[in-house]
N, C-alpha and C positions, 0 to 999 in steps of 0.2 A: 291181533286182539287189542293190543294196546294203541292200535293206528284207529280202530273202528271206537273205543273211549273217546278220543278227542275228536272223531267226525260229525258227536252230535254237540258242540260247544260251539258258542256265540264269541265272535269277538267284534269290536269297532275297526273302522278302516286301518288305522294307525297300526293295529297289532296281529291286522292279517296277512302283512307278509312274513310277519318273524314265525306265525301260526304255520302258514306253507309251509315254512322253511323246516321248522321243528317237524313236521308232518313227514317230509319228505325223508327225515335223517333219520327217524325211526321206522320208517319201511325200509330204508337201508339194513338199518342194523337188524329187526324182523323177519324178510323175509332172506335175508340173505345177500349176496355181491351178483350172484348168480342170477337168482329171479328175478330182481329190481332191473336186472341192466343199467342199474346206474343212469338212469334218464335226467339230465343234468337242468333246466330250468335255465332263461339268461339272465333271471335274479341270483342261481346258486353260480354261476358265471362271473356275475359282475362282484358278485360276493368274493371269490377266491381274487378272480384279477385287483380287485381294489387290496386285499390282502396282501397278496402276493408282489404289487409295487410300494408296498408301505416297505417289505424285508423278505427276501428267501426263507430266512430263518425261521420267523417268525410263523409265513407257511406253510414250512415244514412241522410246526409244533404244532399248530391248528390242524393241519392235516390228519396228526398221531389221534384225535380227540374224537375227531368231524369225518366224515365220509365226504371230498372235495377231488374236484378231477383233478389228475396227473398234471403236472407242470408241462408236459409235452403235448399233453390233450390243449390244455388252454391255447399256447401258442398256434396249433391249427385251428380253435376256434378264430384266434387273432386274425390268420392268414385269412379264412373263412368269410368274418366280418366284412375286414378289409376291400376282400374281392367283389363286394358287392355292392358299394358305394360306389354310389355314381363319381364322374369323375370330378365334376363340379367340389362336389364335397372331400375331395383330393386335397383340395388345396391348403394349406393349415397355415396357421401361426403358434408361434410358442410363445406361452407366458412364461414367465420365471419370478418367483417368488423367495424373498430369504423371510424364514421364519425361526423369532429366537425364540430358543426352549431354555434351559435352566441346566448350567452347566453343573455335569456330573459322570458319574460311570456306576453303572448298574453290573452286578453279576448275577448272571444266571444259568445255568444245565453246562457249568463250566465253561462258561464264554465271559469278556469282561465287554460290554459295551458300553457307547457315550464317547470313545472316540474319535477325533476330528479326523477325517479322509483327507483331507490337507494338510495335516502337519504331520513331521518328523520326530517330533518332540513328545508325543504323547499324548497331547493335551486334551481337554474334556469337549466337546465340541459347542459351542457357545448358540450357533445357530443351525438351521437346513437349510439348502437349496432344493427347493421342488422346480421340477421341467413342467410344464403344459400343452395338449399338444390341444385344441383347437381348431375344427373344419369351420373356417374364414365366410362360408354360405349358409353358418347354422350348422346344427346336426353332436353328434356327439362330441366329445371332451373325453382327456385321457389324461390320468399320472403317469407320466412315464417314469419318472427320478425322482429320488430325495433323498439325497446325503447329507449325512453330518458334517457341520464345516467350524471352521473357525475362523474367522476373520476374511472371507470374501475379497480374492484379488478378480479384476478382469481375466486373466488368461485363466485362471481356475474355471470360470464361468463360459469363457469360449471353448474350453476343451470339454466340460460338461455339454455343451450343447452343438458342440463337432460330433461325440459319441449318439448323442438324440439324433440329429439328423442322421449317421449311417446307420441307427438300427430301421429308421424309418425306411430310406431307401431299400434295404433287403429285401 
């Protein structure tokens, strides 16, 4: 009932895919886990993966809220994707990017976050390191990483991006 309310509403480009989206997560909750089958979309897809490499955490708590596929599902869609690029578009580079945010620590649901995966000390983490992976002939782009840092040495950065390369290889 409440999914046929919003079927007869207008929206502009911009706010048809949050429409979808909205649409789709009250037939979840509607008609049930069962009935839906859970028919996932590869915007409610890209949704959870871009989630899901911002922080586990983080999609775990989206998850408690949202009707979003298993973390186990995702990675066989990963595999899935994957398998079906040509080889061409195999090929990749990684960007890497440091992005400073505003050093602090936040608490929240009993967790203290904001700090720095490189230090020993404690400390707030000053900046991120995001990974990038890029297909070198075009084609999609991926986050794969983004840790809290503080102060950016080289071997931090090659050991970040030894770990990116063997998840890639698996």
């Amino acid at each position: 009932m409440c999914v046929d309310m919003l079927a007869g509403l207008e929206f502009n480009n911009d706010d048809l895919l949050k429409y979808q989206f909205l649409r789709r997560q009250l037939s979840f909750i509607c008609f049930g886990k069962t009935q839906s089958k859970k028919l996932f979309t590869r915007d409610d897809y890209q949704f959870a993966l871009n989630t899901l490499a911002i922080s586990r955490s983080t999609y775990r708590l989206i998850q408690n809220m949202l009707i979003l596929p298993s973390v186990r599902t995702l990675k066989d869609q990963i595999e899935l994707f994957l398998r079906d690029i040509p080889d061409r578009q195999k090929e990749v580079i990684l960007l890497l990017d440091e992005i400073y945010v505003k050093p602090g620590f936040q608490f929240c649901n009993n967790d203290v976050y904001g700090h720095a995966v490189n230090s020993d000390l404690g400390e707030a983490a000053k900046t991120c390191l995001a990974i990038m992976v890029k297909c070198l002939y075009g084609g999609p782009g991926f986050v794969c990483h983004i840790g809290p840092i503080s102060g950016l040495t080289a071997e931090f950065e090659d050991n970040c991006c030894e770990e990116v390369i063997c998840n890639i290889h698996k």
